[in-house]
N, C-alpha and C positions, 0 to 999 in steps of 0.2 A: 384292567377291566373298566371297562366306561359306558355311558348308555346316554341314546340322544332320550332328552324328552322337549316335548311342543306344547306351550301353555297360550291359552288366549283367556281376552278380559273376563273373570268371574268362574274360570275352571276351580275346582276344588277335587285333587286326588288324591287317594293313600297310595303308597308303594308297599308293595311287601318283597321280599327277598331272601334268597339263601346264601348268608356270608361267603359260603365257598364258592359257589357257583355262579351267582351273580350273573351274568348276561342270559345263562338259560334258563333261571330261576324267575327272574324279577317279571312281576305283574300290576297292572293298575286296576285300582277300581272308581269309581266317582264319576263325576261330569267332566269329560275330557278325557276318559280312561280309552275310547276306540280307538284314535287316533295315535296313542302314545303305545297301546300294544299293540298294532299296524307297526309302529316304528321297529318296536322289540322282535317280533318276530322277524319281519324284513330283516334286521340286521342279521337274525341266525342262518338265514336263508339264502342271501346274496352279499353280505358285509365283509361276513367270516371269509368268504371264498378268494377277497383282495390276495393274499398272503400267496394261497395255492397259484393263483392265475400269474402273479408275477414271475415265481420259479421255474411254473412251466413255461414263461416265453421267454426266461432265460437263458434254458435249453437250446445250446447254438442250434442245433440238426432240427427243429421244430420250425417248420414252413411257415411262412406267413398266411397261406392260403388254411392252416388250421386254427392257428390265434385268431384270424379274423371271425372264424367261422364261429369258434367258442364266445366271443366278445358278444355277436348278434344273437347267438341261442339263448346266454345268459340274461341279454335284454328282454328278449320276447318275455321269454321265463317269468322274471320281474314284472312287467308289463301285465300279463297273464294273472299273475299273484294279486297286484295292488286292482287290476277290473274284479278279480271274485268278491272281495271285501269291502271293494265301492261299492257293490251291488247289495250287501247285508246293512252297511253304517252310514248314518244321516253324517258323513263328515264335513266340518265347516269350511266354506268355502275358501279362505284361505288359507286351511292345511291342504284343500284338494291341489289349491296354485303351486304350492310349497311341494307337496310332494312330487306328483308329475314335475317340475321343474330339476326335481333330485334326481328320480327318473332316469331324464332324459341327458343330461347332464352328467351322470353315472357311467353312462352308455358311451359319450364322449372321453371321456377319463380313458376307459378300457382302450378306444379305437386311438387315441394319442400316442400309447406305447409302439404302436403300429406304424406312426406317423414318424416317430423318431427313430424309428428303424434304420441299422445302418450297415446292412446283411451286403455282402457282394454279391449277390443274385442279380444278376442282369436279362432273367429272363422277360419277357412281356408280360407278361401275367404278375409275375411279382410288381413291377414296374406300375400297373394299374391296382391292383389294389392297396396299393401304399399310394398312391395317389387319390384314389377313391377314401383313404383314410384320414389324410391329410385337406380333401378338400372340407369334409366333412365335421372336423374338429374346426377351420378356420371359419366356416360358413355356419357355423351350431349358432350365433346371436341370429341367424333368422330365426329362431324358435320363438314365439310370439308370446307378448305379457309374462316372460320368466317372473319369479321370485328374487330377489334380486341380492334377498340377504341370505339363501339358499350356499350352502359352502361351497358345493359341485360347482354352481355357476361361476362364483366368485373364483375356483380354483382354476377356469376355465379361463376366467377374463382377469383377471391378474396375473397369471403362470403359464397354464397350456398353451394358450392361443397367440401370445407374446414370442413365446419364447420358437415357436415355429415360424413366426411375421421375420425374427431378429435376423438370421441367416441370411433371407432375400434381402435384404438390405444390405447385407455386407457383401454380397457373392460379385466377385469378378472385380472389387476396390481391392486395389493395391495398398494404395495409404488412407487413412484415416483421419477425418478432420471429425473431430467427436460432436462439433456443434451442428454441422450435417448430416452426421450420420441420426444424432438425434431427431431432428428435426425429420426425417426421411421417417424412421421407427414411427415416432407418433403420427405421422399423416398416414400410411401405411394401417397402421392400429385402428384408427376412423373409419377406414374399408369396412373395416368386422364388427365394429361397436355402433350401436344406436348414441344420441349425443348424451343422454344421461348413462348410461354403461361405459361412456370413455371419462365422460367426468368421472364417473366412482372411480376407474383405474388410474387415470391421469393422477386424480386428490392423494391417494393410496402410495402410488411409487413418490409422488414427491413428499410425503408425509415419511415411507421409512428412509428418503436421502437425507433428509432434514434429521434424523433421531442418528444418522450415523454420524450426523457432525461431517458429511462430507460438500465444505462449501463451495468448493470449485463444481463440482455436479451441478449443485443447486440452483448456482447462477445461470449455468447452460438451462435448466428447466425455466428459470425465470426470465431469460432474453428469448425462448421459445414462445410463452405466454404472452407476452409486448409485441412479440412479431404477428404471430399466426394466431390468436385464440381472442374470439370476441365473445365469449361467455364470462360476463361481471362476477358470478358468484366464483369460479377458478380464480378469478384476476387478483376477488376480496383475500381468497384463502392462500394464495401463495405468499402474497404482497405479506399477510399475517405471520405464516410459516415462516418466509426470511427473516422476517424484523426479529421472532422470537429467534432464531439462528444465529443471528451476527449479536444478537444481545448475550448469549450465553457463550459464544467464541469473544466475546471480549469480558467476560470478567476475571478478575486479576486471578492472579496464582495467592493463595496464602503467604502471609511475611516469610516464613519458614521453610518454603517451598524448592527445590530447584526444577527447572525445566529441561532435559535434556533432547533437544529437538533434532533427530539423527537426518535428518534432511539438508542438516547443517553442513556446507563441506570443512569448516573447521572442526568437526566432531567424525571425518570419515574413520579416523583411528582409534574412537574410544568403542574401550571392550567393553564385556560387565565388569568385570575385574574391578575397571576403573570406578565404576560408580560405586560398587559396592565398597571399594579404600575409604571413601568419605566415610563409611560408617563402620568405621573395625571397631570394636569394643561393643556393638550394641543387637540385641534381635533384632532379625529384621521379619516384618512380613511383606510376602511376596507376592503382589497378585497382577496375574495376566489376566488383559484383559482388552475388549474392543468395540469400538463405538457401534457397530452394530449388531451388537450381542445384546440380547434382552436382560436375561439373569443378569450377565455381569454389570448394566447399569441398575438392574432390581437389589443388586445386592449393597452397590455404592453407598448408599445412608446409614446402611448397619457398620460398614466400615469407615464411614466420618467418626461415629458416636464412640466404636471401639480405638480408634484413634485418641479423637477427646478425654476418654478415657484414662487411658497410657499415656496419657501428654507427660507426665513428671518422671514415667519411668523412660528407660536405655532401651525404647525400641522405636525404629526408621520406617516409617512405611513407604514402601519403592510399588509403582503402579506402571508395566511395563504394555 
């Protein structure tokens, strides 16, 4: 159970709620309380509905010509809902930007599943509204002064709109030179973005390359920036990202440590088997794990200290 709320400078609200029930229970009251239960109801009204709408266009035998149709009724709908309630609440101007940006943006979401459809219907009609779906999703940054920290958006311009761009890029290349191919992807991606909406996406994918520890990527994003990108503040912030990148790829391993780098072709024949022999006689703790998994570097410090810990006792910690 979870619940968005929108707080601006000097709001002051109570929540009340009913432990079980929670999302159809909870209410605001105070300065700021219109906008927050706009949110709540909204979300009983069109949020709830995410879950149902996916199953149904999971349904092979379900036409595109009815998903589409549901996607646009469900919008008006919305639409509909949040003009009666503009029309009763003095709401502040930027919840008003905020929400129409969720909106509309919402409404993209929906017509994306449409986009990635991948039905053998070869009839005209299918053929055009998957195309009318997909221009629609690529073409949504013409929506003018978005919200920008809006999720919907963000989920549009980091995720949806990419990942539709990525295919045309690749289509009808035989082999793959990944520094071109990048380089195509993000000039490609500029098509659909305003220059501040490609900055947030550009800063964004090379912030979680950089958190995966993957430095070969990184590089390609950095000889991308030196080549094609004459915007200073990207240039300050990657040039920042690597240095912190290669800083933390070069600190030593602990005196006690082994590295086992299976990349290695002198290491093609070792098992677990093998590694785990170095430590017969002792517990071991086990933990898998990978650089671009959040939790499991969230959890890394608690397992230095319980390391630390166990330093005198007969136990190995293996980090695979």
């Amino acid at each position: 159970e979870s619940a968005h709320i929108y707080l601006c400078p000097g709001d002051s609200i109570q929540i009340s709620l009913d432990a079980d029930e929670f999302d159809e229970s909870i209410e605001y009251k105070g300065k700021g309380s219109p906008q927050n239960n706009l949110l709540a109801e909204f979300f009983l009204k069109f949020e709830d509905y995410r879950e149902d709408i996916l199953q149904f266009y999971s349904i092979k035998d379900t036409s595109i010509q009815i998903f589409y149709h549901l996607a646009e009724s469900v919008a008006q709908e919305a639409e509909d809902f949040y003009i009666s309630r503009k029309s009763k609440y003095n709401f502040p101007d930027a919840f008003i930007k905020y929400f129409e940006t969720k909106l509309y943006f919402k409404h993209i979401d929906n017509l994306t599943w449409i986009a990635k459809r991948k039905d053998t219907d070869t009839t005209r009609e299918f053929k055009q509204l998957k195309e009318q779906a997909t221009n629609q999703v690529l073409y949504a940054g013409k929506y003018q002064n978005p919200d920008r920290l809006c999720s919907e958006y963000r989920l549009w311009a980091w995720f949806h709109m990419p990942r539709l761009v990525r295919p045309m890029v690749y289509e009808g290349k035989k082999e793959y030179n990944y520094i071109t191919i990048d380089s195509l992807l993000y000039i490609r991606i500029q098509d659909y973005l305003d220059p501040e909406a490609f900055k947030i996406y550009f800063l964004n994918r090379a912030g979680m390359i950089c958190e995966a520890y993957n430095a070969d990527h990184f590089v390609r994003i950095k000889e991308w920036v030196e080549l094609h990108c004459d915007d200073p503040e990207i240039k300050e912030k990657i040039d920042l990202m690597y240095e912190d990148l290669m800083q933390k790829l070069a600190q030593p391993l602990p005196g006690d440590a082994h590295l086992f780098n299976l990349d290695d072709e002198a290491l093609l024949d070792l098992d677990f088997a093998d590694v785990l022999s170095k430590y017969k006689g002792k517990v071991i703790y086990l933990d898998f794990w990978a650089s671009w998994c959040g939790p499991c570097k969230a959890e890394m410090p608690n397992s230095a200290k319980l390391s630390k810990k166990l330093s005198d006792k007969d136990v190995a910690f293996i980090y695979v």
